[in-house]
C-alpha positions as CSV (number, residue, x, y, z in Angstrom):
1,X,0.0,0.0,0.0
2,X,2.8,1.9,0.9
3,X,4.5,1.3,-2.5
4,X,1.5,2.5,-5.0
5,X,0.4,5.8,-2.4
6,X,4.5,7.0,-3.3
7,X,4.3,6.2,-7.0
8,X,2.0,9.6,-7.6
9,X,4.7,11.6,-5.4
10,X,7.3,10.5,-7.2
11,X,5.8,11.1,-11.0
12,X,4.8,14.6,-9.9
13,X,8.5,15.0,-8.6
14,X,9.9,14.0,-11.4
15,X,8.1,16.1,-13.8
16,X,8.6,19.3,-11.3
17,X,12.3,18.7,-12.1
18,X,12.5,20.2,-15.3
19,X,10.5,23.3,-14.3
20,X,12.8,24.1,-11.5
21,X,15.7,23.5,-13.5
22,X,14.9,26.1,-16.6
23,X,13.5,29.0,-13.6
24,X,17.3,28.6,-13.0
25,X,18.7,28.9,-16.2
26,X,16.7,32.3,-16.8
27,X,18.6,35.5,-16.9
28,X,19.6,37.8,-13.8
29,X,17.2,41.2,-13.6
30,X,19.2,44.0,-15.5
31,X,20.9,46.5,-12.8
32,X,19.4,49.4,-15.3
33,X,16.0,49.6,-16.9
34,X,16.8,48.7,-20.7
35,X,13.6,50.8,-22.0
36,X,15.6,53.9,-21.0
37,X,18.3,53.5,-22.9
38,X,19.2,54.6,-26.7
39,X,21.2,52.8,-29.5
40,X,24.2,54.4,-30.4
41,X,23.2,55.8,-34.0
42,X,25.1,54.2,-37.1
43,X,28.6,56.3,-38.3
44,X,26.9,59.2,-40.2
45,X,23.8,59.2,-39.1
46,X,23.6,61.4,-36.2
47,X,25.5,62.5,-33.0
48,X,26.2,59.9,-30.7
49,X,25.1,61.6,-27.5
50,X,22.0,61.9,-24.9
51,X,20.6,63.8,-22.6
52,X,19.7,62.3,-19.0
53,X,16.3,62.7,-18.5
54,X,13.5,60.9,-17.2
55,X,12.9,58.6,-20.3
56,X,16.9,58.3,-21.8
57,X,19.1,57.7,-18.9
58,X,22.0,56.0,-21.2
59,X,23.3,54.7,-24.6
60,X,24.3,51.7,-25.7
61,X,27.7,51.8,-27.9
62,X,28.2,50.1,-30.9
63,X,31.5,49.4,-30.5
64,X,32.3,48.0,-27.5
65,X,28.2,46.4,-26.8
66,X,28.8,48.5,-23.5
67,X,25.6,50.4,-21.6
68,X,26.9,53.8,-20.3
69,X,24.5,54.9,-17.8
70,X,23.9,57.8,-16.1
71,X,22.9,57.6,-11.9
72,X,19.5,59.0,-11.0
73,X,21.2,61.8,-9.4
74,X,23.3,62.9,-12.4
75,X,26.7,62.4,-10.7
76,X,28.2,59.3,-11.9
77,X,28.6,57.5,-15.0
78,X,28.3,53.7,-14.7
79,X,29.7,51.2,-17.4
80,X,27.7,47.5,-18.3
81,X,29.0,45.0,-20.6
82,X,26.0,42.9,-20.7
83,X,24.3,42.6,-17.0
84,X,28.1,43.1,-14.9
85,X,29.0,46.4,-13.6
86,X,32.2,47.2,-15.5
87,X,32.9,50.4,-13.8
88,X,31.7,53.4,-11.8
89,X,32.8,56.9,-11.8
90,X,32.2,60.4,-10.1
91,X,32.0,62.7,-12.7
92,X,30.1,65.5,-11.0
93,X,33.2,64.8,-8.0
94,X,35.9,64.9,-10.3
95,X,35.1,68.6,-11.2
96,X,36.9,71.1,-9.4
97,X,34.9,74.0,-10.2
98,X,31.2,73.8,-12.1
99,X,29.0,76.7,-13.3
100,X,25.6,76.2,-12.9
101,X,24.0,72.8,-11.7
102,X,26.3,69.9,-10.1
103,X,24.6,67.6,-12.6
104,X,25.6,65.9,-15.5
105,X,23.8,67.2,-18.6
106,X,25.3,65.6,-21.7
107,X,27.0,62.8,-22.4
108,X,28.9,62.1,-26.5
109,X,30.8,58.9,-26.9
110,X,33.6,58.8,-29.6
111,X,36.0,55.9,-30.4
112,X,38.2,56.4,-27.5
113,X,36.9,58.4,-25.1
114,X,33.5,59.9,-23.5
115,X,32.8,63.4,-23.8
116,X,30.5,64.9,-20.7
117,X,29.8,68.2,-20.3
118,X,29.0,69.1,-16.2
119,X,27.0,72.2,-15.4
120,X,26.8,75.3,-17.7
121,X,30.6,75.3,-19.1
122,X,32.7,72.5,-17.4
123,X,33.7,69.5,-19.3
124,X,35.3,66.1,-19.0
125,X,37.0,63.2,-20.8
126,X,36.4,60.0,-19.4
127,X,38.2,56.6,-20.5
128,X,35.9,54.0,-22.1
129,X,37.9,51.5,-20.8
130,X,38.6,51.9,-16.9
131,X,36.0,55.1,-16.3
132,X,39.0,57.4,-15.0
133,X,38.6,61.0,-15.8
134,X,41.3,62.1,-17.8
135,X,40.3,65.8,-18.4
136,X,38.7,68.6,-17.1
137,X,37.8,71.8,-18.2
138,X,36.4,74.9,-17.6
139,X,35.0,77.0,-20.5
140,X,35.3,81.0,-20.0
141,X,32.6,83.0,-21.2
C-alpha cells in the first residue's frame, strides 16, 4: 500500500524537475531599466550623444556592446558589458569648479573616449575602458 500511495509523489516530482531546472537557467534582472536607454546611431547618421532625463538615462555603444548609464542623481557614469558592472565613476566629483548645476547634462561617446559636459561650461574626458577621468575643463565666457 505503501508502495502504489509514493508512486503519484514521485511522477509529480519528477516532472517538477524540469521546471525548476529552466527557472534557473533564466537571466539575472538588468541592474538598469533597458527601456531607458538609446542605441548608439550608425557612423553618419547622427551624433552619438543623450541627454539624461526621465525617459533616456544611457546609450548603448556600438563598438564595445557597452551600456553607459547615467545615476538617477546625475553624478556618476556607470559602465555595463551585458548585466556586470564594468565600472563606476564620479564625474560631478571629479570637477573642481562647475558653473551652474552639479549635474551631469550631456553625455557624447567617440571611439576612444567619453565626452561629458558638467554644469553650464565644465567638461570632462572620461576613458571607455577603466571610467577614469582624464580631463577637465572649464569654459570662459
Amino acid at each position: 500500500m505503501l508502495k502504489t500511495a509514493f508512486y503519484p509523489v514521485a511522477l509529480g516530482l519528477l516532472l517538477a524537475l524540469p521546471v525548476a531546472a529552466s527557472a534557473q537557467d533564466q537571466k539575472p534582472e538588468s541592474p538598469y531599466n533597458a527601456q531607458l536607454v538609446v542605441r548608439q546611431p550608425e557612423i553618419g547618421q547622427g551624433n552619438p550623444s543623450f541627454v539624461p532625463s526621465p525617459k533616456v538615462r544611457g546609450m548603448k555603444a556600438l563598438a564595445d556592446g557597452k551600456v553607459y548609464w547615467v545615476s538617477t542623481d546625475n553624478r556618476q557614469l556607470l559602465a555595463y558589458q551585458g548585466n556586470r558592472l564594468a565600472w563606476k565613476t564620479d564625474v560631478v566629483g571629479a570637477c573642481p569648479t562647475v558653473v551652474g548645476p552639479r549635474a551631469i547634462q550631456n553625455v557624447v561617446l567617440s571611439s576612444n573616449t567619453i565626452f561629458v559636459r558638467v554644469g553650464e561650461r565644465t567638461f570632462t574626458e572620461v576613458n571607455p575602458d577603466t571610467g577614469k577621468v582624464t580631463s577637465v575643463t572649464l569654459q570662459k565666457n
